[in-house]
N, C-alpha and C positions, 0 to 999 in steps of 0.2 A: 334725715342725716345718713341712713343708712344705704338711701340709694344714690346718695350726692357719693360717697364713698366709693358704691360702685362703679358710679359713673366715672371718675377721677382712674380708677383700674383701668378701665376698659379705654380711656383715653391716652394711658400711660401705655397700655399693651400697643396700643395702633403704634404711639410715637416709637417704641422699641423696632415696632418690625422696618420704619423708613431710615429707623437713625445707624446703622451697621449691616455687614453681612455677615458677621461673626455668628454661626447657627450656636451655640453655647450661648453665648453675651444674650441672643434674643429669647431662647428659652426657658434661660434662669430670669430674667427678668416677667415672663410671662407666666412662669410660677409663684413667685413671691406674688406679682401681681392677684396670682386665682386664692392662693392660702390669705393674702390680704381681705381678698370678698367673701370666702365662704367661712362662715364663721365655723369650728368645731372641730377642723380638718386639722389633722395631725400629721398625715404622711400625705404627699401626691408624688407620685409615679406617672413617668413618662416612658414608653415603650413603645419602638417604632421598627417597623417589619422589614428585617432584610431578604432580598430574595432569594441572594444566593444561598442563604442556611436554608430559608424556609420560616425563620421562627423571628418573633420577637423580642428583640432588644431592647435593656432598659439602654435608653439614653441620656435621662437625667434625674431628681429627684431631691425631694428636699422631706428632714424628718426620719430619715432613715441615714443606714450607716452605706454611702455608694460604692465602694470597694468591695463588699459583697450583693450588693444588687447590680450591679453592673456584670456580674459571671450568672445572673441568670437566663435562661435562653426558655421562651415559654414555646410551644408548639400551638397554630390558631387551636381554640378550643379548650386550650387547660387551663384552668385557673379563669376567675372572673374576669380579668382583662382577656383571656383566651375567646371568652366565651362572645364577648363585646366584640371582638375582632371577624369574628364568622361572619356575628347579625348585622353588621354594621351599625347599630343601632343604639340611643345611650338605655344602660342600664340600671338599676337601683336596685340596691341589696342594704332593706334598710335594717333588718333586725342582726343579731347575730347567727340566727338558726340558719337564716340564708346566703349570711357569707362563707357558713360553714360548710353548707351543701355546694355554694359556689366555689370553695375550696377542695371539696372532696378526688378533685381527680388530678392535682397536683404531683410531679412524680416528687419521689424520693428525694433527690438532689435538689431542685429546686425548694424544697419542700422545705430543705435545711437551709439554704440558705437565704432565703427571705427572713426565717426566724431569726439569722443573726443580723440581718438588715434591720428588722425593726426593733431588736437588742429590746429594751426593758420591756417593750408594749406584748401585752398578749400575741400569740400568733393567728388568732382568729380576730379579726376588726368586729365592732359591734356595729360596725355602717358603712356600707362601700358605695362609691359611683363611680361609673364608667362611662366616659364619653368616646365614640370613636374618632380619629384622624381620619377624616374624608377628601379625596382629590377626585374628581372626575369618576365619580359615583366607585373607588378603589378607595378600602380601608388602610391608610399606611401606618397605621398605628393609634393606641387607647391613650389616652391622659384619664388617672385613675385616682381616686382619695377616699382615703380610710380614716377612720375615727374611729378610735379605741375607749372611747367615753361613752356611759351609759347613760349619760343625758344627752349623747346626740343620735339624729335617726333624722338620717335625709331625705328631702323629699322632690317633687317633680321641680320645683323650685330651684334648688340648688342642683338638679340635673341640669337645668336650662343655664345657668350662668356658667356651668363647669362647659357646655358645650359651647356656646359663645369664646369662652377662651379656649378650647380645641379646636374650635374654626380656626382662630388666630393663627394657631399652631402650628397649623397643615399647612397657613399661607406661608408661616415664616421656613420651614420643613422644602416647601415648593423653591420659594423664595432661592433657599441655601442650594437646594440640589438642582436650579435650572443655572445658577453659575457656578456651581464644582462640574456639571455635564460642560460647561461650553469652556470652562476651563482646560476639562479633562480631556473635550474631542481638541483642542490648542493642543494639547499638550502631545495626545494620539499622533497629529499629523507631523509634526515637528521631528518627534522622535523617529519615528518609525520614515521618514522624507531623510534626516540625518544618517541614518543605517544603511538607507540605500544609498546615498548621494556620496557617502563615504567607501563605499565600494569595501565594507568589512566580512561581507558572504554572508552565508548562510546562518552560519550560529553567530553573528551579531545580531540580524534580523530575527532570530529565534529569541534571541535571549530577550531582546526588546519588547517582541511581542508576549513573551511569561510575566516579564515586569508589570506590562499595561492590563494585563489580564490578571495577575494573578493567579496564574494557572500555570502547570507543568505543560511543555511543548514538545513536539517532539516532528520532526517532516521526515516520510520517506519518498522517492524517486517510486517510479512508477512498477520496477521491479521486486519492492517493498526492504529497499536496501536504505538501514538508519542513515539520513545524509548532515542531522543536526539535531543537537538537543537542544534543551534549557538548563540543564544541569545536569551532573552524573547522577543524581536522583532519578530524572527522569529519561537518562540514556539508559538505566536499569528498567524502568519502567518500558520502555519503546521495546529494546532487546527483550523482554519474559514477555510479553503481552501479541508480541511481533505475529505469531501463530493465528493468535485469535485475532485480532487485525485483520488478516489476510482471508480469514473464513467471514469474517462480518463483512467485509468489502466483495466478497465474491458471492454472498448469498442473499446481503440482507440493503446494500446500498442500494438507495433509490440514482435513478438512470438523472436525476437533477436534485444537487440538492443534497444535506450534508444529513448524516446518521449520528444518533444518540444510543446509546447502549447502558442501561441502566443498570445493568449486572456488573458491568468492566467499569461504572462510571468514568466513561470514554464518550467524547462526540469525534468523528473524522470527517473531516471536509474536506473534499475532489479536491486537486492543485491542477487550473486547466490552462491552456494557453488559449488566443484570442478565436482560435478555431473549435473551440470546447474541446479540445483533447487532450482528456488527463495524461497529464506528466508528472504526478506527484499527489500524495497525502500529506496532510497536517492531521496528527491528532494532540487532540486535547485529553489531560487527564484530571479528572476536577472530583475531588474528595467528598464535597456537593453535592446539589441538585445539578440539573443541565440547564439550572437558570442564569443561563450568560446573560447579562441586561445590551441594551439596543445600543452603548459606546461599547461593549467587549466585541457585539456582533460589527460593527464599525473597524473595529483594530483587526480584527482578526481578515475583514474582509481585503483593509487593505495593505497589511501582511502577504496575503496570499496571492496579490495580483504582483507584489516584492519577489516572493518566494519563485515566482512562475518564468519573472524576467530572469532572475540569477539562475535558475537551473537549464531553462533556454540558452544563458549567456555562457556558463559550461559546457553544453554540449555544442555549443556554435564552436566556442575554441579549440576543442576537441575534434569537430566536424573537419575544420578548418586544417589543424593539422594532421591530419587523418589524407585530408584531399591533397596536402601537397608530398607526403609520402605516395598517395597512389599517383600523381602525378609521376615521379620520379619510376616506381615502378614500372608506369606504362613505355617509362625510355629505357627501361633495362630492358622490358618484352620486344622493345623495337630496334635491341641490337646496336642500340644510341649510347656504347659503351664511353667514347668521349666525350659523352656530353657534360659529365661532373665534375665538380671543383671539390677541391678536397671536404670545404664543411658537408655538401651534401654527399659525399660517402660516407663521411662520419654518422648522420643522420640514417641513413640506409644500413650502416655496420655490415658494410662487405666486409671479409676475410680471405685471405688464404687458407686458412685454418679450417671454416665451416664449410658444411654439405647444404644443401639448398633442398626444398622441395617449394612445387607448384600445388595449387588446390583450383579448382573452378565451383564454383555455387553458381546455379540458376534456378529464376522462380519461373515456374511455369505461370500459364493460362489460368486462372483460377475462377473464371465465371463472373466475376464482383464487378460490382462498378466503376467508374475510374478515383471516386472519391473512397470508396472503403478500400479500395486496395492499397492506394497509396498511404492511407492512417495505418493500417496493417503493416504494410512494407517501411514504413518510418519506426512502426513499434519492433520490425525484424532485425532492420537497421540500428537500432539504438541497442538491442539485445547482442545483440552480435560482436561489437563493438564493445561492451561490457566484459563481454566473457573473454573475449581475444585478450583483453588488459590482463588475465588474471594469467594466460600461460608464463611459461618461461622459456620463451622463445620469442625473439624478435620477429615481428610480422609486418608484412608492407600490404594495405588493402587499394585495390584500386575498382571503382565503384561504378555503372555503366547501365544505366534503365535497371534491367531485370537480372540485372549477373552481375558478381565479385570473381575480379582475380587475385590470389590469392599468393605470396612468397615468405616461406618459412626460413628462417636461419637457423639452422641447428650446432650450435657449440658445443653438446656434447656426443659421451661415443656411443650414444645407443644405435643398436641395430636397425635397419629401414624398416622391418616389422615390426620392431618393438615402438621405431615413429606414426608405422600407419597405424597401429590399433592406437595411438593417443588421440588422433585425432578421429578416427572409429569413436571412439569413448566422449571426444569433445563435442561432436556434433550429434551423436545420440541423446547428449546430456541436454546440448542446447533446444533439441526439439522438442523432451521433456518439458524444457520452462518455456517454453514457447505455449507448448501446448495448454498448460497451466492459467494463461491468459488469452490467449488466442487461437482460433483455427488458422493455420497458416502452412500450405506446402511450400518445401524447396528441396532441392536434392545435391549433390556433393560428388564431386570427380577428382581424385587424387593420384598427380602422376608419380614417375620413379622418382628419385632419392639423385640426387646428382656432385659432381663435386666442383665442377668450376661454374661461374655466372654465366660466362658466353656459353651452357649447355641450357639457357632457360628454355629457349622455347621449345625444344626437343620435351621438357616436362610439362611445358603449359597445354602443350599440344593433345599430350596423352593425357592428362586429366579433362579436355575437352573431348574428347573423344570416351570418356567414360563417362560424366553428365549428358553429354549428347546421347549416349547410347540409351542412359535411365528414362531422359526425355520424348524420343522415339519409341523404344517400346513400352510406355505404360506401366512400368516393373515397381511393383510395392519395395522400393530402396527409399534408403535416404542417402547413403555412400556410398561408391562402388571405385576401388581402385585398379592401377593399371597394370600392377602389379600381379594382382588375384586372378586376372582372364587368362595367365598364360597362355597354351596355343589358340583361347578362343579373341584374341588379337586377329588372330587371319582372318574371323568371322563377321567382326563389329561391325563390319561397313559395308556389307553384305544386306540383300534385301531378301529381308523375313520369310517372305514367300520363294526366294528359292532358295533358301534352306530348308524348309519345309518342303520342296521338290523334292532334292536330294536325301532329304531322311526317309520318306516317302518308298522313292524311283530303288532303293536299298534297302532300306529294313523295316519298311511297312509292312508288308505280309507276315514277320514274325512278333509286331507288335499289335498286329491285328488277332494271331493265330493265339495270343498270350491272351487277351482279354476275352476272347470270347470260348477259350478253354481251360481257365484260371491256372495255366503254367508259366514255369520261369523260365523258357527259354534263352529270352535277351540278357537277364539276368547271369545265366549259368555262362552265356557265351561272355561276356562283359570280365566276368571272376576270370574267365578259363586267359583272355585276355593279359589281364593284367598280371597275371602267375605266368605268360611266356608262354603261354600254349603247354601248360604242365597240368597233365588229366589229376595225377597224385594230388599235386598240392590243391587244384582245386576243387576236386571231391570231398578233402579234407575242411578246405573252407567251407563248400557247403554243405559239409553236414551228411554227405551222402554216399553209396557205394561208387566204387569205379565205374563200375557198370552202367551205376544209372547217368553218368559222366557221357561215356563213350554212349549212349543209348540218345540223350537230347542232345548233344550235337552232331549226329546221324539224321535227328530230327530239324537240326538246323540246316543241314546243306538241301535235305529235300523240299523245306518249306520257301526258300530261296533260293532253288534251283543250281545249287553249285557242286561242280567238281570236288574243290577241296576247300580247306579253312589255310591256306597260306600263302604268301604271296602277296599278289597285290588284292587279289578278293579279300585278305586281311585287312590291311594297311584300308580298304575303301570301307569294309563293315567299324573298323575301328574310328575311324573320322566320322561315321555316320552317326554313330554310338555319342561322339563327342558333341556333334550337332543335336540329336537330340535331348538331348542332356541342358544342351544350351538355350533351345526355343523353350523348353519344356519348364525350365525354373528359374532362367535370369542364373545372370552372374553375379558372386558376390554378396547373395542374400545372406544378412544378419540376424 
């Protein structure tokens, strides 16, 4: 009779798991079914391992009170279902001494509230079994039963039927969870196909992809500038975090391949385009483990192939208006003043009103390849362009291989010095964050300050003629205005080597006589100079007697062979002075 019984369970359990995919419907049914065979069972517990906690969940149960077993959350190893979950293995804890010691590492919390789950029953069982949930030799969870009766003490017997219906269990468990995955990847592609196809940007795609995860979002641009959250939750979290972000991607990111950070509980994953060049971060903030399961890694992957096109698709638009302002510019620099119709002056914002300045950037020779330079030079290009957005001044760039030209609108009344050091400031700044990311030279020529349009090329000129100059001689600048060379303008276009004649062919012998007798003659002559030929005032500058005044520039005329110090022997030691002055340190170092 007893096994006609069992048999009739174990008949009832199959028909449960074909007859619905309601995972509840099939596992209440699968326990009634086991408490119906195994005689003496008083509580069974069903606990199944989530990955993202780590721990397991009661998920169902009967005999106990489930609104308190359902808040416990057991870690593998604690508690006799803990312990069942390690070994994979079924268990039997038949006396009480050994459910006790199988109890013994229960924490505190859980501790209470099992006791008020099984409300009247002792809190120690007088006889436990644990069967484990098996899938593909992975424990997903114990199906467990306790007897509080001191006439019951189970045995291998009633292990063997309790595992029979935990086999069931794991099919029905499989069952449920191979169509909520194929539901849920439906649901993945749908949603996140909808976000893009709707063209809602960034934080639609962001917000969609937190929902499907469960997870806080957050993408930055390559710069590490926030471009989208999932929430203000997590736009706090992006902004405080931003720092260490920046240090875990520059220290710790592998060259393929996404970073988990178990301190920040952060994973960040590259945003590349089709050419693998990151343009962008995703991170994830997950309260968690960094057990994303194989559908979060699915959403997220095609999230980020989303995220790649839209940020692509910004900068294309940008690129694009960018290109036809420097179009426009290249017909201002060609003097093609009637070429505009009213919108495109609007667009350009000439004025009466405004002063204009020119800039030239060129990238030199850098030794690279043609493929890394151009990934570099797109990353300088994208940088550049960022930062130009933040002035406040309208700008027109026009873009050409290896050089920008550059036109400034200036609407307010600051001074032309007080313009060139802003852009002193801007492009020091920019090489900063360049540098931050990349090795990357260029260098910066800035002409005068002008007041009408038809003077452009008079300023485009001179700013080429100061980049030109940086790039000819090798000079550790980054920017050099046209402004700052004063007389050494007469010089620029002048070949190096005969300047170096003429400093030579004039005030070699006294810069020779200086170094190799550790005096200052060029020096004292230089002071006495610029004081007007005044022995007073410049004895005073240096520091020393008249006498010794009148004494090295005695020494000056015989080391140089001269009559006197005035005239045009002035006027030639003082140019020569200037020239070397000029081979000697570059113009314009910062």
């Amino acid at each position: 009779m007893n096994k006609d019984k069992q048999l009739m369970s174990l008949i009832n359990a199959a028909q449960a798991l074909t007859s619905t995919l309601d995972l509840d419907e099939v596992l209440q049914q699968l326990i009634n079914e086991t408490l119906n065979v195994i005689d003496g069972a008083d509580a069974i517990l069903l606990f199944v391992y989530d990955k993202r906690s780590g721990k397991l969940a009661a998920k169902n149960g009967v005999g106990v009170e489930l609104s308190y077993l359902q808040e416990i959350k057991l870690h593998p190893g604690e508690g006799m279902t803990g312990k069942t979950f390690l070994s994979k293995r079924g268990q039997i804890f038949s006396h009480v001494q050994e459910t006790e010691r199988g109890m013994e590492n229960i924490r505190g919390d859980n501790k209470s509230l099992f006791q008020k789950a099984v409300g009247a029953f002792r809190y120690h069982p007088v006889s436990t079994i644990c069967a484990p949930l098996l899938s593909k030799d992975e424990c997903i969870g114990v199906l467990t039963i306790d007897s509080f009766s001191e006439d019951v003490h189970f045995t291998e017997h009633h292990l063997l039927l309790l595992e029979t219906f935990a086999a069931q269990a794991s099919i029905a468990i499989e069952n449920a969870k191979f169509f909520a995955d194929t539901e849920r990847s439906k649901k993945i592609h749908a949603e996140l196909a909808t976000a893009s196809i709707n063209q809602k940007g960034l934080e639609q795609i962001t917000s969609t992809l937190s929902q499907l995860i469960e997870e806080e979002v957050c993408v930055y641009n390559e710069f590490f500038d926030l471009l989208s959250a999932s929430s203000p939750y997590s736009e706090e979290l992006g902004a405080s975090k931003k720092a260490k972000i920046i240090t875990l991607f520059k220290e710790e990111m592998p060259k393929d391949g996404s970073l988990y950070c178990q301190e920040e509980k952060l994973t960040l994953i590259p945003i590349k385009t089709d050419a693998r060049i990151i343009i962008g971060l995703l991170a994830i903030f997950s309260e968690g483990t960094d057990n994303l399961d194989t559908l979060d890694l699915l959403a997220i992957d095609l999230a980020n192939n989303i995220f790649a096109r839209e940020i692509i698709g910004q900068e294309r638009l940008l690129s694009d208006y960018y290109k036809y302002e420097g179009y426009l510019l290249d017909q201002l620099l060609s003097q093609r003043f009637d070429f505009f119709s009213g919108p495109q002056k609007n667009i350009i914002g000439l004025s009466d009103n405004y002063r204009y300045l020119c800039i030239n950037i060129q990238i030199p020779n850098q030794l690279l390849e043609f493929e890394e330079l151009n990934v570099k030079k797109q990353h300088f290009h994208r940088l550049l362009f960022r930062e130009i957005k933040k002035l406040n001044y309208k700008v027109l760039v026009s873009e050409k291989n290896m050089e920008y030209d550059v036109l400034v609108m200036i609407h307010d009344r600051k001074t032309e010095e007080e313009i060139i050091e802003i852009f002193y400031s801007f492009f020091k700044d920019l090489k900063a964050k360049l540098s931050d990311l990349i090795h990357f030279e260029f260098h910066v020529g800035v002409g005068r300050v002008f007041m009408q349009i038809s003077e452009i090329q008079s300023s485009h000129r001179e700013a080429k003629i100061c980049s030109d100059y940086i790039k000819a001689n090798g000079k550790d600048l980054i920017i050099l205005s046209y402004k700052s060379l004063g007389i050494y303008r007469l010089f620029i276009k002048q070949e190096q080597q005969e300047l170096h004649e003429y400093v030579n062919s004039t005030i070699g012998l006294l810069i020779d006589y200086d170094r190799t007798h550790s005096t200052d003659l060029l020096s004292t002559l230089t002071v006495y100079m610029e004081n007007k030929q005044n022995m007073t005032l410049t004895a005073k500058q240096c520091f020393v007697h008249l006498n010794t005044i009148k004494y090295r520039l005695q020494n000056v005329k015989e080391i140089l062979g001269l009559k006197s110090l005035e005239g045009k022997e002035m006027f030639e030691l003082q140019l020569a002075i200037y020239l070397y002055e000029y081979v000697k340190k570059g113009i314009g170092r910062q």
